[in-house]
C-alpha positions, 0 to 999 in steps of 0.5 A: 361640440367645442363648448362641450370640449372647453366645459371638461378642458375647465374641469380637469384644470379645476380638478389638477389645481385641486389636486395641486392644492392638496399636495401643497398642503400634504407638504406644508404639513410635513414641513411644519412637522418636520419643522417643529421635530428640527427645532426641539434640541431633544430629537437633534440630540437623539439623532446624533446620538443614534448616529454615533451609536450606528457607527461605534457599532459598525466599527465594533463589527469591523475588529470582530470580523478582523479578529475572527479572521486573524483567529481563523489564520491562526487555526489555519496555520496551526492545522497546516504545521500539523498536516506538514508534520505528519508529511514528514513522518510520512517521508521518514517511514518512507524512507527507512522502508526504502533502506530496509527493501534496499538492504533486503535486495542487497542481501538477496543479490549478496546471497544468489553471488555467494551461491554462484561462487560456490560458498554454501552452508549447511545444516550440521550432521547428527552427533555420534549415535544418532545417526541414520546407521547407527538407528537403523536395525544391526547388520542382517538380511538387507530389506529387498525394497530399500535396496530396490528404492532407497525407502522403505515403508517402515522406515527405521522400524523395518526388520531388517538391515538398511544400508545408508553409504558414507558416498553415493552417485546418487541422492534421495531428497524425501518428499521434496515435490508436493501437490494438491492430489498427492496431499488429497490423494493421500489422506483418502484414497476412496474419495471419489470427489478429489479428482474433480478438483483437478485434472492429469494435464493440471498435475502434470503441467505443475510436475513440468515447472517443478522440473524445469525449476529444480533440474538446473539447480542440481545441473550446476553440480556436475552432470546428471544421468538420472532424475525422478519424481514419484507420484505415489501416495504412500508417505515413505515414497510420496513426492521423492526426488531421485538424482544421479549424478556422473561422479560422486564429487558431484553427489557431493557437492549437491549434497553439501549445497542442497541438504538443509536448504528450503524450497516451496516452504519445506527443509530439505533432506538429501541422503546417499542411497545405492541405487544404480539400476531404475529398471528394478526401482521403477514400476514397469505396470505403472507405465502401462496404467496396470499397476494393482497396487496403485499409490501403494505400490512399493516400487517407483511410479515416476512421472514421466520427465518432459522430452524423455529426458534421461531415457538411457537412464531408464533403460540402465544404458547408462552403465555402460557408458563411461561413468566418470567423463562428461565428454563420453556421456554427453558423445552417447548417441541419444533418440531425436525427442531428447531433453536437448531438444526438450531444454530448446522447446522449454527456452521459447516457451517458459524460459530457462531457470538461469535466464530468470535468474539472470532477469531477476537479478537485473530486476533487483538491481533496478529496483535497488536503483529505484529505491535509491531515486526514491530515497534521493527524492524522500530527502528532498521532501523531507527538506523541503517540508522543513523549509516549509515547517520553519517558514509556517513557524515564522508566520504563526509568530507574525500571526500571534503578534498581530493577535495580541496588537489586535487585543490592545486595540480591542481594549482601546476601542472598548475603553473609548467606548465607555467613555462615549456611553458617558459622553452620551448619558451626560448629554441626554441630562443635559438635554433634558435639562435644557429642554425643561427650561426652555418649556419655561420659556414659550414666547422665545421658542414659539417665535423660533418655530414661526420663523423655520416654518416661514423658512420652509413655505417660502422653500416650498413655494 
């Protein structure tokens, strides 16, 4: 067995050495041939030349990249200059739309003053000849219905006479209310449809607001005694306000302040009517949901005013009140479900006119204080959007001289460029120059080559 163990421990040693033996050789012959490419000048040349080209070429890369940087700033700075100008433009018409909104407030605070104040305008009367006495038909037979309602259904063609007063304590503003089933209602009166578009409560509900918006205004005048709004949907009386008033300085007053203004995108128009007593204007069927006539009667159906506001009015038991007194009228003694009580209810519910005036005042003056900050806070950006205009306009100089140092340096490196493409030629010839006459001469380089591949067996041993 140890025999047997000593014969393979020879053989793998014969094996190794053999192997060895080869590596060795392999090695020599890459050395020799290593050895013969150092020794032609050619291939030395060759290989430096690479080199040279390698890093000329590396260095060529580097100004391109610098150069492509430097051009990419340049667009960069070009796109944030005109980003910075179309902010600034951004910031001016903001701000001219913060003065125009700050005027328009200021105008509207200006106007709702002069209103309170008293300074009204109005449009101007009709000239001579023109106006609604002189149209109308001559002095005769009075029209029983204008007496009765102040219109008539056919208006300044009506047959008979239609009295128009110079004063009156009350006031007709034709078709001022308007609603989407009086408009509908009007225009087909057997469309059955129509009412499904809407309900008495909707109806009713927007006559409530109408009231509570309107009422106040015509309050400021003086005292009123008596308002109404018709319902019917024939055109000589759809959408009619009636107002009474105390006096008749007071009719006059809200005739001078209202005639002429505009309310829910419509003129206004206010005439002086002698109407003194609603039991013969008002429709008593209409009450009692009897009326044969329906929209077309010719007499009042009026809605009816929220917290049977100016019952006493309706009952005519205003007339034997004092007229002209707004302690007597207001001292009357009047039921527990009055219109004090409706102007409390209205108050928890949907507010006074006067107090939404009052709130939106306030909110105009602070949206003015707003549009102040905002303009304060505009010119601010605007500032410092033009530091930041003049700072980038600084940078795109620095930018462009650094660009045209760069395109002289570029022009440098390629000149010395070509003159290494020359260096290199004139060095090839040389080299092959060299290498033909060495070709003639083999003993000298024979020799040199013997002695490098002794230097080599010997590194290698």
């Amino acid at each position: 067995m140890s025999a047997t163990k000593s014969g393979e421990g020879l053989l793998r040693e014969r094996d190794d050495a053999e192997s060895a033996s080869n590596l060795l050789r392999n090695v020599k012959q890459d050395f020799k041939k290593q050895a013969a490419l150092l020794a032609d000048p050619a291939y030395v040349a060759e290989l430096e030349r690479i080199e040279q080209l390698e890093e000329e070429a590396q260095r060529l890369e580097q100004l391109a990249a610098a150069q492509a940087k430097r051009e990419w700033e340049l667009r960069d700075a070009a796109l944030h200059t005109k980003f910075l100008r179309e902010k600034q433009k951004r910031c001016q018409q903001e701000e001219e739309r913060a003065k125009q909104e700050n005027a328009l407030l200021q105008a509207v605070v200006e106007g709702l003053g002069e209103a309170e104040n008293g300074e009204v305008t109005q449009n101007p009367e009709p000239p001579e000849g023109y106006g609604r006495r002189e149209i109308v038909h001559p002095k005769g037979e009075p029209c029983p219905f204008f007496t009765k309602t102040g219109a008539c259904r056919f208006g300044i063609q009506c047959s008979r006479y239609h009295d128009y007063p110079d004063q009156s304590r009350t006031l007709l503003f034709p078709n001022m209310y308007s609603h989407f089933g009086l408009e509908h209602l009007a225009l087909d009166i057997h469309d059955s449809d129509v009412a499904l578009e809407y309900s008495d409560s909707e109806s009713y509900q927007h006559f409530r607001d109408f009231f509570e918006d309107t009422l106040p205004e015509f309050q400021r005048c003086g005292i009123v005694l008596q308002f109404k709004v018709c319902c019917n949907t024939s055109p000589h009386l759809r959408g009619n306000v009636y107002v009474q008033y105390s006096s008749i300085e007071a009719a006059m007053k809200a005739r001078t302040l209202f005639n002429g203004r505009w309310y829910a995108g419509r003129q206004l128009t206010c005439l002086y009517i002698n109407l003194e007593r609603w039991k013969q204007a008002v429709c008593g069927l209409f009450w009692r949901q009897k009326c044969p006539k329906g929209g077309q009667c010719n007499f009042l159906h009026a809605y009816r005013n929220p917290g049977n506001a100016f019952w006493r009015a309706d009952q005519d038991l205003h007339l034997e009140s004092p007229k002209d007194s707004a302690e007597g009228f207001r001292c009357t003694p009047t039921p527990r479900n009055n219109y004090d009580r409706h102007q409390e209810t209205s108050k928890t519910y949907s507010g006074s006119v006067r107090n939404a005036r009052n709130a939106y005042r306030s909110r105009a003056k602070k949206q003015i204080k707003k549009v102040k900050k905002q303009v304060s806070r505009a010119k601010k950006q605007i500032k410092k959007v033009k530091k930041q205009v003049s700072r980038a306009k600084k940078q795109i100089k620095k930018v462009k001289k650094q660009v045209s140092r760069a395109k002289k340096q570029i022009k440098k490196v390629k000149k010395q460029v070509s003159r290494a493409k020359k260096q290199i030629k004139k060095a090839d010839q040389e080299a092959d120059q060299k290498v033909k006459s060495r070709s003639t001469e083999p003993r000298s380089s024979d020799q040199r080559s013997k002695k490098q591949i002794k230097k080599v067996e010997k590194q290698v041993s």
